[in-house]
mmCIF file of the N, C-alpha and C atoms, coordinates in Angstrom:
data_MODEL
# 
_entry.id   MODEL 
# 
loop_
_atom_site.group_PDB 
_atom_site.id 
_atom_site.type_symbol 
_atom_site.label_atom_id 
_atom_site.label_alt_id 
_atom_site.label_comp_id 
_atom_site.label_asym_id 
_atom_site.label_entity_id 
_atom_site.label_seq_id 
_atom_site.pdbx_PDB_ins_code 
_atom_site.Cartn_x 
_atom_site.Cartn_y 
_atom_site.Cartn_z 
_atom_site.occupancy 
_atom_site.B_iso_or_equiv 
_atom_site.pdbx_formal_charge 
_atom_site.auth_seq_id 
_atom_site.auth_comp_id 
_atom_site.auth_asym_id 
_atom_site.auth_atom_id 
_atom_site.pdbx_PDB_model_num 
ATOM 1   N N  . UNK A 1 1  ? -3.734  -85.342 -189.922 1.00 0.00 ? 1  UNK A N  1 
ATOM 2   C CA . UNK A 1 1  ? -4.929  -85.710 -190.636 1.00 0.00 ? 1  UNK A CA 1 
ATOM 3   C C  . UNK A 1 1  ? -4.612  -86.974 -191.443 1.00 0.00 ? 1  UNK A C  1 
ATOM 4   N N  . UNK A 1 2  ? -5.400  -87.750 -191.469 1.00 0.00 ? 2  UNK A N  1 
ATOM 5   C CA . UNK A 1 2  ? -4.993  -89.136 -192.066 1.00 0.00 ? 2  UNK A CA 1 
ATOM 6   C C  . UNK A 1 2  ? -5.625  -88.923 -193.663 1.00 0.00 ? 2  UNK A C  1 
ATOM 7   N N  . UNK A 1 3  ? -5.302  -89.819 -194.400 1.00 0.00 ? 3  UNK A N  1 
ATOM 8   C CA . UNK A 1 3  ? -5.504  -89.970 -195.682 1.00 0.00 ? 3  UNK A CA 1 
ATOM 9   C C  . UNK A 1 3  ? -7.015  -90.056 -196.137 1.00 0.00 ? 3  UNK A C  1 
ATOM 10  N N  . UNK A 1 4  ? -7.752  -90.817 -195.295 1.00 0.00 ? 4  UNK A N  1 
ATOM 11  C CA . UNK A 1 4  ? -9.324  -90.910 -195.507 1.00 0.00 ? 4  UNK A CA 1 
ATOM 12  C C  . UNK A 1 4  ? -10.032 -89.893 -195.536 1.00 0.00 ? 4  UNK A C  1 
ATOM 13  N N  . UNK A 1 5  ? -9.696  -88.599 -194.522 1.00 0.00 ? 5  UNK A N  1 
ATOM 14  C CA . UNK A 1 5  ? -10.131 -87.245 -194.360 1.00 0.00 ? 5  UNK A CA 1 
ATOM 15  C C  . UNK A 1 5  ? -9.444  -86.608 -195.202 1.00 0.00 ? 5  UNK A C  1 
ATOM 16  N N  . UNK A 1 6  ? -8.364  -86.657 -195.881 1.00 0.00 ? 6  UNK A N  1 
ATOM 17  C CA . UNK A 1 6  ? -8.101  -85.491 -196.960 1.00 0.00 ? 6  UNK A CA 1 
ATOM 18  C C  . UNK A 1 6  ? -9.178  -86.274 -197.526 1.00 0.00 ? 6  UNK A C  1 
ATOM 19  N N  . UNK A 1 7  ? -9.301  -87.153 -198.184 1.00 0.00 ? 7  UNK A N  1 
ATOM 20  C CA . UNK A 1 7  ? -10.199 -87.535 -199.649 1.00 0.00 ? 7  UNK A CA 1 
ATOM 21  C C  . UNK A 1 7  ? -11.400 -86.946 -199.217 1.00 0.00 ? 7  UNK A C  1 
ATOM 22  N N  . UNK A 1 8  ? -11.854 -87.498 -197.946 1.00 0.00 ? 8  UNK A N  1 
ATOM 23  C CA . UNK A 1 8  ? -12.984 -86.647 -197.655 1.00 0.00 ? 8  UNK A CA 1 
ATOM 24  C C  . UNK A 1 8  ? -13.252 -85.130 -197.693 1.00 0.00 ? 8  UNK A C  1 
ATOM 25  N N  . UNK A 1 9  ? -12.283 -84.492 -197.718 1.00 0.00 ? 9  UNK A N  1 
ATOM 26  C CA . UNK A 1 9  ? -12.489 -82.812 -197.613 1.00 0.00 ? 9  UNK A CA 1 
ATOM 27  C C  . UNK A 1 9  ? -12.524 -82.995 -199.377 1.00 0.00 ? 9  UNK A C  1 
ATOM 28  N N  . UNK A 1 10 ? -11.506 -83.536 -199.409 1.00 0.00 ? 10 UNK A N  1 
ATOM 29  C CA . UNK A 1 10 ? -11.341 -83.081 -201.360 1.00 0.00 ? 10 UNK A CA 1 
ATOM 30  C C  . UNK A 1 10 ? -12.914 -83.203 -202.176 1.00 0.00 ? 10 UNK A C  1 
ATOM 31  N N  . UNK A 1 11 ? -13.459 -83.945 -201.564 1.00 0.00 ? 11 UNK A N  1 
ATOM 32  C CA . UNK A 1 11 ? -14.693 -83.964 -202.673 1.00 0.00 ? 11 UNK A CA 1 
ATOM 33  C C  . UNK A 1 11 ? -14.557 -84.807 -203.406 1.00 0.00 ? 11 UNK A C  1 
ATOM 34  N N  . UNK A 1 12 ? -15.303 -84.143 -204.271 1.00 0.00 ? 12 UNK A N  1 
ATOM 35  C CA . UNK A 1 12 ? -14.895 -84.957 -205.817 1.00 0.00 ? 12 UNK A CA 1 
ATOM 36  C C  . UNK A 1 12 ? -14.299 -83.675 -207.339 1.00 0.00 ? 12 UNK A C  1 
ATOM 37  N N  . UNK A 1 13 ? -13.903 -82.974 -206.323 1.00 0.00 ? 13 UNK A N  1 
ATOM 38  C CA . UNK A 1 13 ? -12.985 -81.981 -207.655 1.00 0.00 ? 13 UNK A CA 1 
ATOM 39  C C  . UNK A 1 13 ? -12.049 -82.668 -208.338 1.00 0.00 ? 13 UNK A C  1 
ATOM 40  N N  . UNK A 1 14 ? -11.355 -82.338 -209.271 1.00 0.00 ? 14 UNK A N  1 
ATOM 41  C CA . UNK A 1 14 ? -10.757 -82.927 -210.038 1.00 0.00 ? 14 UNK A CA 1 
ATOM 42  C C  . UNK A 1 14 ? -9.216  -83.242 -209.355 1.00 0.00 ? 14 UNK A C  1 
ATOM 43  N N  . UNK A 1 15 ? -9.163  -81.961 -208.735 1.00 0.00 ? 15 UNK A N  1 
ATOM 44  C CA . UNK A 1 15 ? -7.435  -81.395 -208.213 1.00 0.00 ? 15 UNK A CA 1 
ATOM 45  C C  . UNK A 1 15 ? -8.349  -80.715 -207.309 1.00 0.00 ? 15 UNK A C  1 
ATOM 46  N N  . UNK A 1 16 ? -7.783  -80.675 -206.114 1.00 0.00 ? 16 UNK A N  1 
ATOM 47  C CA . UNK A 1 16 ? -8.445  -80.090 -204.596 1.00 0.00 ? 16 UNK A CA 1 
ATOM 48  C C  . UNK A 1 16 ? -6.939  -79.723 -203.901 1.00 0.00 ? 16 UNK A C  1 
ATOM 49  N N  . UNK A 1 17 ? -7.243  -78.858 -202.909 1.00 0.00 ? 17 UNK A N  1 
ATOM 50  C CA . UNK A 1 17 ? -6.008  -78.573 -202.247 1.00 0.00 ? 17 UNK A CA 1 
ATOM 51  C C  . UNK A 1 17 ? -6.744  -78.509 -200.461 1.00 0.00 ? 17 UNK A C  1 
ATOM 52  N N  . UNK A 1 18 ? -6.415  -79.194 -200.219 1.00 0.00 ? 18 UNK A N  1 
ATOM 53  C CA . UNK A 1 18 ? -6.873  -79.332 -198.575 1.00 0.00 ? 18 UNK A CA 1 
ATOM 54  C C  . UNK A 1 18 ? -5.635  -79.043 -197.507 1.00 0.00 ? 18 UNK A C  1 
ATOM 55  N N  . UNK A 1 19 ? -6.185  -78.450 -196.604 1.00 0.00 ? 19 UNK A N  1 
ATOM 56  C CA . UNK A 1 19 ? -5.133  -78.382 -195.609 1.00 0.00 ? 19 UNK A CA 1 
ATOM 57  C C  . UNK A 1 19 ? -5.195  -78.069 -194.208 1.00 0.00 ? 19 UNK A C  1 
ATOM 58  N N  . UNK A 1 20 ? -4.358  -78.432 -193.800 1.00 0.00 ? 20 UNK A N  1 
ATOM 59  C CA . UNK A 1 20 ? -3.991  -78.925 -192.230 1.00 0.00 ? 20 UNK A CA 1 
ATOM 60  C C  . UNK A 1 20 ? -3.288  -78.132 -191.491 1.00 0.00 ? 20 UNK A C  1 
ATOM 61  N N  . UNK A 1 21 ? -3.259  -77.429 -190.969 1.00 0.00 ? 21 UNK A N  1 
ATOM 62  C CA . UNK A 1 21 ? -2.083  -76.486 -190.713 1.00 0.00 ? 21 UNK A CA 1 
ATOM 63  C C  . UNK A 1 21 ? -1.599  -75.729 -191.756 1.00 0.00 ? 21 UNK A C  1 
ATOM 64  N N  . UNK A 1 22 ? -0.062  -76.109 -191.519 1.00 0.00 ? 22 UNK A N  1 
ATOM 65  C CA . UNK A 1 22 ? 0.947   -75.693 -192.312 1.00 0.00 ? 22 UNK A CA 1 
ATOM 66  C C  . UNK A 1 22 ? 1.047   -76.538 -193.201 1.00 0.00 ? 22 UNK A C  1 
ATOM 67  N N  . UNK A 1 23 ? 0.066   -77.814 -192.956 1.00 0.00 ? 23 UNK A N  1 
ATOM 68  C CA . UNK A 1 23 ? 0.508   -78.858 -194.582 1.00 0.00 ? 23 UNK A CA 1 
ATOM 69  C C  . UNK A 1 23 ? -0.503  -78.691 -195.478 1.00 0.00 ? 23 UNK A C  1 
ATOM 70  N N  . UNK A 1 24 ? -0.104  -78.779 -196.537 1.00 0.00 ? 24 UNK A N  1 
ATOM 71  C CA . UNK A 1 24 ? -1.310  -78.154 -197.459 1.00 0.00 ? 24 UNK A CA 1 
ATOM 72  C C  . UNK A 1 24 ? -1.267  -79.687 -198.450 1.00 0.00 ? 24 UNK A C  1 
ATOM 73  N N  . UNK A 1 25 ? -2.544  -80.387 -198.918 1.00 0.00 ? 25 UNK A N  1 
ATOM 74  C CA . UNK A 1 25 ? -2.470  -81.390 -199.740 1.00 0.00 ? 25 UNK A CA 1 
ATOM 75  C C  . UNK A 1 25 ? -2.533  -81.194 -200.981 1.00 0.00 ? 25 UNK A C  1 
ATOM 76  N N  . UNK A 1 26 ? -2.052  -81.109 -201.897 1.00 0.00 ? 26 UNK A N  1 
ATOM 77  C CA . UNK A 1 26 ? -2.452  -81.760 -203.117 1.00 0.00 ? 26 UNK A CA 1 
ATOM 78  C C  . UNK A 1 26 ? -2.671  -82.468 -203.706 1.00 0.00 ? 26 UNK A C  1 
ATOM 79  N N  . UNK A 1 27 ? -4.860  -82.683 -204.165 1.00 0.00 ? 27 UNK A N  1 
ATOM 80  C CA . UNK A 1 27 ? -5.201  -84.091 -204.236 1.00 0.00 ? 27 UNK A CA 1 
ATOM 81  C C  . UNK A 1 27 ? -5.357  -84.115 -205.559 1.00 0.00 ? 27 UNK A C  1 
ATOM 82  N N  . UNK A 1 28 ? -4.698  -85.359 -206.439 1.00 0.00 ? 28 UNK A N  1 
ATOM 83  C CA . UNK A 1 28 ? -5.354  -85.521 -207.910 1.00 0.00 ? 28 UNK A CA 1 
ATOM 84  C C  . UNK A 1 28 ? -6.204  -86.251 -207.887 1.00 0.00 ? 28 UNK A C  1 
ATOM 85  N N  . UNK A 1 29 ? -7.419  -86.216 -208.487 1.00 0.00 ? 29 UNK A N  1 
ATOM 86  C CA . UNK A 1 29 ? -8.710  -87.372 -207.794 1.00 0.00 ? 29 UNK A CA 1 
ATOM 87  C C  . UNK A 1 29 ? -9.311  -87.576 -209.031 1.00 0.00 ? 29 UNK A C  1 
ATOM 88  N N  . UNK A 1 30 ? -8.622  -87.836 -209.872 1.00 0.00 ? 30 UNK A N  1 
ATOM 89  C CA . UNK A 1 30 ? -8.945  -88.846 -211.114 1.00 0.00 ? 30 UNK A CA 1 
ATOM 90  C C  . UNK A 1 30 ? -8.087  -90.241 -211.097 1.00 0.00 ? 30 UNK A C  1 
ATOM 91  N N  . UNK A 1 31 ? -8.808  -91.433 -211.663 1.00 0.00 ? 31 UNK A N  1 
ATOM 92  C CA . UNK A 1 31 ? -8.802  -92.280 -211.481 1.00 0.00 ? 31 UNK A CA 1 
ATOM 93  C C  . UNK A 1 31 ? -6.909  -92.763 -212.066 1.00 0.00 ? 31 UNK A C  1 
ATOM 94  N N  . UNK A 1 32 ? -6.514  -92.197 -213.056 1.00 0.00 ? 32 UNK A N  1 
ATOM 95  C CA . UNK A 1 32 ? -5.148  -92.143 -213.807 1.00 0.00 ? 32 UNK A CA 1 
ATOM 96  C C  . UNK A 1 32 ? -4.559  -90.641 -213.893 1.00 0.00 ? 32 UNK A C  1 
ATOM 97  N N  . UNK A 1 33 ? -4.845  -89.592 -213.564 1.00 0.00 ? 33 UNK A N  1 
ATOM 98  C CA . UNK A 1 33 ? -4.589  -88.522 -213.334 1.00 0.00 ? 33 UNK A CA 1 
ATOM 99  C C  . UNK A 1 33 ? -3.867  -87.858 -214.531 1.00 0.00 ? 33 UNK A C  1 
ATOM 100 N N  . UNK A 1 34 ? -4.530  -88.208 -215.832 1.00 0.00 ? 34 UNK A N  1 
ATOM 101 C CA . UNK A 1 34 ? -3.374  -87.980 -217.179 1.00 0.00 ? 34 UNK A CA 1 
ATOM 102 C C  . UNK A 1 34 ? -3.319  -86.607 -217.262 1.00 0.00 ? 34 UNK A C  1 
ATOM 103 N N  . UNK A 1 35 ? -2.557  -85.836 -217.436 1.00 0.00 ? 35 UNK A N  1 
ATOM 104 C CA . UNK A 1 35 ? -2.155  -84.698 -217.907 1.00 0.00 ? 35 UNK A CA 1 
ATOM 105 C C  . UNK A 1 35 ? -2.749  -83.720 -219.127 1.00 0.00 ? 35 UNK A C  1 
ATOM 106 N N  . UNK A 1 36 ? -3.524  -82.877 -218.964 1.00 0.00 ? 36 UNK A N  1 
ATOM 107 C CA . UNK A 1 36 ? -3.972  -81.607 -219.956 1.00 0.00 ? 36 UNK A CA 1 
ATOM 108 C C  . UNK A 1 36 ? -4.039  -80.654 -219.497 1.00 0.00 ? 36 UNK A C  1 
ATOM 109 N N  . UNK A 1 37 ? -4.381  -79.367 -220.081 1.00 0.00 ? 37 UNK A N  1 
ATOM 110 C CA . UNK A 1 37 ? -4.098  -78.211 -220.231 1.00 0.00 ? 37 UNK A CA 1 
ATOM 111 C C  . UNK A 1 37 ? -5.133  -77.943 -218.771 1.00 0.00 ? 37 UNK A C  1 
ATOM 112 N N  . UNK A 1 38 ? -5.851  -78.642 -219.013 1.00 0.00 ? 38 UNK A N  1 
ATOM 113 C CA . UNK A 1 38 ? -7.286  -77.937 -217.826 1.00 0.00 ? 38 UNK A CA 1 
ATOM 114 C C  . UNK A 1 38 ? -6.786  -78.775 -216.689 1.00 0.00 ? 38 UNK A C  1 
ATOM 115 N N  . UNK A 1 39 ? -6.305  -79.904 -216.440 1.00 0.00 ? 39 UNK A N  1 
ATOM 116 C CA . UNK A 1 39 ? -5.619  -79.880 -215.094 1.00 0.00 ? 39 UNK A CA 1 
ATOM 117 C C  . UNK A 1 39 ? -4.072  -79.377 -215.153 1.00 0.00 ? 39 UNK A C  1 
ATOM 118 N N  . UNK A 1 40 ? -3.977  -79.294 -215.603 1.00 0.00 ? 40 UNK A N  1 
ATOM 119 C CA . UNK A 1 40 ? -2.406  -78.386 -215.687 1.00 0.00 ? 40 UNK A CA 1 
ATOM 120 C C  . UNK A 1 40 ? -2.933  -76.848 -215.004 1.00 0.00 ? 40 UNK A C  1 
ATOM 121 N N  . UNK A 1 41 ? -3.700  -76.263 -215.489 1.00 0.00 ? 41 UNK A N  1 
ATOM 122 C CA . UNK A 1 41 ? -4.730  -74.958 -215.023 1.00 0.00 ? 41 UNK A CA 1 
ATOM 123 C C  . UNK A 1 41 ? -5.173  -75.283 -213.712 1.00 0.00 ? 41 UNK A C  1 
ATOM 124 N N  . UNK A 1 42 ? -6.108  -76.158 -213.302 1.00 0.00 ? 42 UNK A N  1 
ATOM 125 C CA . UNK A 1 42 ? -6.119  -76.543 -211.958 1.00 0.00 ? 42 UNK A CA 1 
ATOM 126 C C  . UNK A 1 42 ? -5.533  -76.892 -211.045 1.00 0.00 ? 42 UNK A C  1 
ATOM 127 N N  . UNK A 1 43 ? -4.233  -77.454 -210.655 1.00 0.00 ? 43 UNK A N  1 
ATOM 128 C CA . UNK A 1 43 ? -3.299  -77.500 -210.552 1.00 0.00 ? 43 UNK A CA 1 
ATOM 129 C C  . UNK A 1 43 ? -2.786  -75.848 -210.054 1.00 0.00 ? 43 UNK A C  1 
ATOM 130 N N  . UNK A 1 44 ? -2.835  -75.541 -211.066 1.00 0.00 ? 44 UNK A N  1 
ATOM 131 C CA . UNK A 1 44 ? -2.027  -73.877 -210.852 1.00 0.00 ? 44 UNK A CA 1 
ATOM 132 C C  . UNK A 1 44 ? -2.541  -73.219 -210.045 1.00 0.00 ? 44 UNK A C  1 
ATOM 133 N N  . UNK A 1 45 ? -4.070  -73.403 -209.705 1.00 0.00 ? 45 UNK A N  1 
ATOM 134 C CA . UNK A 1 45 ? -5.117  -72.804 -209.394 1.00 0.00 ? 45 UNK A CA 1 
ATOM 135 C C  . UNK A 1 45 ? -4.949  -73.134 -207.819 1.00 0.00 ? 45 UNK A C  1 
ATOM 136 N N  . UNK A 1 46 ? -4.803  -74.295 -207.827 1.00 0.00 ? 46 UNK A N  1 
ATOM 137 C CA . UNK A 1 46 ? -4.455  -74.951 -206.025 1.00 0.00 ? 46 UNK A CA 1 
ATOM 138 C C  . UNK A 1 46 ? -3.673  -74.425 -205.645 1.00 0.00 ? 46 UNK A C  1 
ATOM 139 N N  . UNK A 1 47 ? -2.569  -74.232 -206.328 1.00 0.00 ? 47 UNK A N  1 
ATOM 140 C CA . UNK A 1 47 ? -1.465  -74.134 -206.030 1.00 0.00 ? 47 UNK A CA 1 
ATOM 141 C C  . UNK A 1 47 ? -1.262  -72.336 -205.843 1.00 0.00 ? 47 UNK A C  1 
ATOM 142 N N  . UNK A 1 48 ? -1.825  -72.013 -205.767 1.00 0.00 ? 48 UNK A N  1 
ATOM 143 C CA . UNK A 1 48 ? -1.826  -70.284 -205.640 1.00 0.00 ? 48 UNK A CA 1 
ATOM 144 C C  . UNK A 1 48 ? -1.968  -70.027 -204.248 1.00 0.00 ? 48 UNK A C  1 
ATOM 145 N N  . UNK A 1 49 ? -2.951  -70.903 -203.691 1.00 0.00 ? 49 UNK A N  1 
ATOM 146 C CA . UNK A 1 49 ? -3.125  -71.388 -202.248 1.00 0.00 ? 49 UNK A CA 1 
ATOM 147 C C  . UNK A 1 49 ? -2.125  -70.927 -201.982 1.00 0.00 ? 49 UNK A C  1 
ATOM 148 N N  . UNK A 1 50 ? -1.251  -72.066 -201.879 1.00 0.00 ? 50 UNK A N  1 
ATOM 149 C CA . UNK A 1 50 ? -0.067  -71.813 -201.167 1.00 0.00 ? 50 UNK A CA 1 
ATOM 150 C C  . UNK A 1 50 ? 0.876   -70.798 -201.104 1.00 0.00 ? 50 UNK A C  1 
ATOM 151 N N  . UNK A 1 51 ? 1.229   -70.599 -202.470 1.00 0.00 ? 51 UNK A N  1 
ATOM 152 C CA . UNK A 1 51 ? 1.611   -69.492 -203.084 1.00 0.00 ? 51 UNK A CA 1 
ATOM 153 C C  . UNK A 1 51 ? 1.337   -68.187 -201.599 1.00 0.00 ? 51 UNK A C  1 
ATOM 154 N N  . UNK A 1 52 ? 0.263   -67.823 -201.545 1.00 0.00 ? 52 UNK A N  1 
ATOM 155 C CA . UNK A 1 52 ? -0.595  -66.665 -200.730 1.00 0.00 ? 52 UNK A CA 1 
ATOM 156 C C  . UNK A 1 52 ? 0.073   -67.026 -199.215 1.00 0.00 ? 52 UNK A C  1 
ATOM 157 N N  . UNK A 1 53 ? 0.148   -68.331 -198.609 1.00 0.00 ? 53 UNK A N  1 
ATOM 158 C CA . UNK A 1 53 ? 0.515   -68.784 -197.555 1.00 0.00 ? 53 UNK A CA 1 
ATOM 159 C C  . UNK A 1 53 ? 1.991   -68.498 -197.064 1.00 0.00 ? 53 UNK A C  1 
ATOM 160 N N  . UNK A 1 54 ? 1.575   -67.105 -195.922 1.00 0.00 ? 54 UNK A N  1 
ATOM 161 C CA . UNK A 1 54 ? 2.658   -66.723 -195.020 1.00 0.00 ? 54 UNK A CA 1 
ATOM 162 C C  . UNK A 1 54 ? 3.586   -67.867 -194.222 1.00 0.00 ? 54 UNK A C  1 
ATOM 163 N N  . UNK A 1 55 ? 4.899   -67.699 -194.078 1.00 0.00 ? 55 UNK A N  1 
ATOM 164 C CA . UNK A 1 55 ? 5.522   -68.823 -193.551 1.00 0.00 ? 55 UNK A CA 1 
ATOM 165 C C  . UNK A 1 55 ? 6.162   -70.144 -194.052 1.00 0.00 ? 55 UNK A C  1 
ATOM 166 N N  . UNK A 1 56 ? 6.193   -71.110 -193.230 1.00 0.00 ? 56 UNK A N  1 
ATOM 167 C CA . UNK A 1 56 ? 6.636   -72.150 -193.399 1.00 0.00 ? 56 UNK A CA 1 
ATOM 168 C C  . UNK A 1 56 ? 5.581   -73.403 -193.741 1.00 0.00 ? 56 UNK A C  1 
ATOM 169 N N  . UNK A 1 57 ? 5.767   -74.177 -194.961 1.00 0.00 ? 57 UNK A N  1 
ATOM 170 C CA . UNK A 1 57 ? 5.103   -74.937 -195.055 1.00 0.00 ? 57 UNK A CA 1 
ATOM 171 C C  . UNK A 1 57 ? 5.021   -76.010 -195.997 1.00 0.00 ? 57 UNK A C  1 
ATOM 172 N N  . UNK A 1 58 ? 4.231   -77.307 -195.459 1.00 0.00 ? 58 UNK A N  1 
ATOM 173 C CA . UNK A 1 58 ? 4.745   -78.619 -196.371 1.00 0.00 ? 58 UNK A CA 1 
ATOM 174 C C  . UNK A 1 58 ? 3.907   -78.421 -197.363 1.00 0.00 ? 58 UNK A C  1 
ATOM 175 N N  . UNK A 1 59 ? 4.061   -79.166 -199.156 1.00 0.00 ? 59 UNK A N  1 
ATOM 176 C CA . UNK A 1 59 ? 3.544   -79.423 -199.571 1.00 0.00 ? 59 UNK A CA 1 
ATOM 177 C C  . UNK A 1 59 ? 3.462   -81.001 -199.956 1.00 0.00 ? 59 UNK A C  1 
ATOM 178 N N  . UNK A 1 60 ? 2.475   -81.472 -199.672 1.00 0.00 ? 60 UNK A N  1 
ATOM 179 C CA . UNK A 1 60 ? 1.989   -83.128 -199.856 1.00 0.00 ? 60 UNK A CA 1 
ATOM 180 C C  . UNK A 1 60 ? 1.076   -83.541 -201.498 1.00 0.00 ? 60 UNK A C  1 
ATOM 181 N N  . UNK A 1 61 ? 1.370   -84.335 -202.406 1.00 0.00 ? 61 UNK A N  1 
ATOM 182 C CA . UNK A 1 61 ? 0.818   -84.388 -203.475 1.00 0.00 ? 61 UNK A CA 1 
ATOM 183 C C  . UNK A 1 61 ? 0.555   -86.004 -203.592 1.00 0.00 ? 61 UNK A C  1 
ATOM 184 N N  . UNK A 1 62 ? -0.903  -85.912 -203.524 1.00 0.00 ? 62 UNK A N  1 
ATOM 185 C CA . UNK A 1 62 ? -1.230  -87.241 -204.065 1.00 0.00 ? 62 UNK A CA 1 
ATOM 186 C C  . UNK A 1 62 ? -2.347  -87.574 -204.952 1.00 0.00 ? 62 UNK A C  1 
ATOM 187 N N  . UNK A 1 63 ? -2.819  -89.056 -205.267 1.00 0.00 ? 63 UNK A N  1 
ATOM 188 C CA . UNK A 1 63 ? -3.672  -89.282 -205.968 1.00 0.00 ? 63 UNK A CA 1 
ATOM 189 C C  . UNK A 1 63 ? -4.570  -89.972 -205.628 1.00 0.00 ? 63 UNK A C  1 
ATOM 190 N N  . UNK A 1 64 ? -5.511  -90.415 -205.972 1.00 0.00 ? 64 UNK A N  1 
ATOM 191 C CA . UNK A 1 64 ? -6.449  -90.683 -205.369 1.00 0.00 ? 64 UNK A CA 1 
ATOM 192 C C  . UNK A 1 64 ? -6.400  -92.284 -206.134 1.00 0.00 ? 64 UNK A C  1 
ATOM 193 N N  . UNK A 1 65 ? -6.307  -92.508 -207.021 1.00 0.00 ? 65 UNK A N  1 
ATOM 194 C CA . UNK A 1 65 ? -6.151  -93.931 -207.897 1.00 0.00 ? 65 UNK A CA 1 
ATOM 195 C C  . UNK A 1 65 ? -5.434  -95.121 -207.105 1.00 0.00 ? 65 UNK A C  1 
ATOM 196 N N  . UNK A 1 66 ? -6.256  -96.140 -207.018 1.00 0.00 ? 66 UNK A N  1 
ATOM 197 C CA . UNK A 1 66 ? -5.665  -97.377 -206.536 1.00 0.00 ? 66 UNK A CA 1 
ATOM 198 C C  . UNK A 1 66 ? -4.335  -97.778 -206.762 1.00 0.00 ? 66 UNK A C  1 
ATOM 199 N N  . UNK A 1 67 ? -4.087  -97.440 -208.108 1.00 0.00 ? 67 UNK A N  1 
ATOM 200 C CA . UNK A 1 67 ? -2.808  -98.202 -208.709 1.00 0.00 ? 67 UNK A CA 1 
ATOM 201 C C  . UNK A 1 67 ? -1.750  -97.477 -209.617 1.00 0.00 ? 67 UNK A C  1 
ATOM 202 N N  . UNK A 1 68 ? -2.482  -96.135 -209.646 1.00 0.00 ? 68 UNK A N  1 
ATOM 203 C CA . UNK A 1 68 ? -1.034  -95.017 -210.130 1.00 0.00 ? 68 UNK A CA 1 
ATOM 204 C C  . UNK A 1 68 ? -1.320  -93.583 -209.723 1.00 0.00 ? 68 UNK A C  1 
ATOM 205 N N  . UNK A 1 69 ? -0.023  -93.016 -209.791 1.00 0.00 ? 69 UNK A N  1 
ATOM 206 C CA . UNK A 1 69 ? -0.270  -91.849 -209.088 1.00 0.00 ? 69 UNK A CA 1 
ATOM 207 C C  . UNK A 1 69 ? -0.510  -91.292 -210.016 1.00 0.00 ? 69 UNK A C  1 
ATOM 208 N N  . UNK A 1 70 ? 0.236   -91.550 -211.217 1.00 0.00 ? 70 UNK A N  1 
ATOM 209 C CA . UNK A 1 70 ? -0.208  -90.228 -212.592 1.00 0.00 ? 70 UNK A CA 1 
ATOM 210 C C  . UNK A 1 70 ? 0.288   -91.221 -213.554 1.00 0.00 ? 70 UNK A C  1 
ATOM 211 N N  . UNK A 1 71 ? -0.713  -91.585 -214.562 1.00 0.00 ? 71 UNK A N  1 
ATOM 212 C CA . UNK A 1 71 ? -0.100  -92.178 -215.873 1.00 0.00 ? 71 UNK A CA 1 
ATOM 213 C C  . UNK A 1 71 ? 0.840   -91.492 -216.939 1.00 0.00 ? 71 UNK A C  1 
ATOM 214 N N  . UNK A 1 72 ? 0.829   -89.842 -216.597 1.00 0.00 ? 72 UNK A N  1 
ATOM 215 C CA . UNK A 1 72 ? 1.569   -89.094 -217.580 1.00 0.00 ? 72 UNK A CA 1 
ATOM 216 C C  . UNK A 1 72 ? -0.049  -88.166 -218.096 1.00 0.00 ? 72 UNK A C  1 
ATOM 217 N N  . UNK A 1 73 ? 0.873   -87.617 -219.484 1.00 0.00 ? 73 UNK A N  1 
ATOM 218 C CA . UNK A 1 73 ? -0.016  -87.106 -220.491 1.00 0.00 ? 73 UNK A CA 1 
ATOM 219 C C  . UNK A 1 73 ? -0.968  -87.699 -220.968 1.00 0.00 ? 73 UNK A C  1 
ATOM 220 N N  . UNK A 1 74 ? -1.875  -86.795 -221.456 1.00 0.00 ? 74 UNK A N  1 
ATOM 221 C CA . UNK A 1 74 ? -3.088  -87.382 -221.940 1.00 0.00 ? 74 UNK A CA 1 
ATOM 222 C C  . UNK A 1 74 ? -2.736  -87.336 -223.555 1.00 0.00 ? 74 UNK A C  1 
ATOM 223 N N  . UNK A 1 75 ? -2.742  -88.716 -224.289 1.00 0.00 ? 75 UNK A N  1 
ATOM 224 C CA . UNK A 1 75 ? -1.814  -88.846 -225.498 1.00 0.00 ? 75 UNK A CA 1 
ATOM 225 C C  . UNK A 1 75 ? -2.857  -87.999 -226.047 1.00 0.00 ? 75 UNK A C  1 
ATOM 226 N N  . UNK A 1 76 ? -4.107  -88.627 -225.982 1.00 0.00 ? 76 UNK A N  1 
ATOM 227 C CA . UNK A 1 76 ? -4.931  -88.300 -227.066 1.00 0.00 ? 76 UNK A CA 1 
ATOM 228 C C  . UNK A 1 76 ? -5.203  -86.665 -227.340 1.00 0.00 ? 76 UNK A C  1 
ATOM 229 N N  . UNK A 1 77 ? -5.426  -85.992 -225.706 1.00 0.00 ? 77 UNK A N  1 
ATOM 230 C CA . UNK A 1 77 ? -5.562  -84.757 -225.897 1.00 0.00 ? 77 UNK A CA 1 
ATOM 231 C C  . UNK A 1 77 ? -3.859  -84.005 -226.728 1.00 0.00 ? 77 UNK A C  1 
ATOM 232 N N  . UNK A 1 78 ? -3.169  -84.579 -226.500 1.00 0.00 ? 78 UNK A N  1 
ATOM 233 C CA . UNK A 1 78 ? -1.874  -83.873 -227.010 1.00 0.00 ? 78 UNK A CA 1 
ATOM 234 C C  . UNK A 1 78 ? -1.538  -83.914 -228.019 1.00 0.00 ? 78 UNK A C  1 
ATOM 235 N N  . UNK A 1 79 ? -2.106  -85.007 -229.141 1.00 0.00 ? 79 UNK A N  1 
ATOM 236 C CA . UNK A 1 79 ? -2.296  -85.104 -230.481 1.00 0.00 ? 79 UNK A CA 1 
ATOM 237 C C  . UNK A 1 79 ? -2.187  -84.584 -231.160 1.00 0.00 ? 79 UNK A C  1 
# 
């Protein structure tokens, strides 16, 4: 599955988990992907997916942002 069709399955959720088989994506689909409690939670939430998933299998993590994959924490929320 190429990159254009994960984004396409992902939607526009925040954190989506799409998958292909045995490869399972993890999409961050905010523009800087900063770090808080509620994607930290979502995140977890995708990730249970797999978790459940008998066998062998890849996990792939990306972002959806032109120019970073994750800026880090969100300062302000961590304040």
């Amino acid at each position: 599955m190429d990159l254009k069709t994960v984004f396409e399955k992902a939607g526009t959720k925040e954190v989506a988990m799409v998958r292909d088989g045995n490869i399972f994506y993890l999409v961050l689909n905010r523009e800087n992907n900063l770090f808080s409690t509620d994607i930290i939670n979502k995140i977890n939430t995708a990730l249970d997916e797999l978790d459940k998933h008998e066998g062998e299998a890849v996990l792939v993590t990306i972002g959806r942002g032109d120019k970073f994959f994750s800026t880090g924490f969100d300062l302000k929320f961590w304040a």
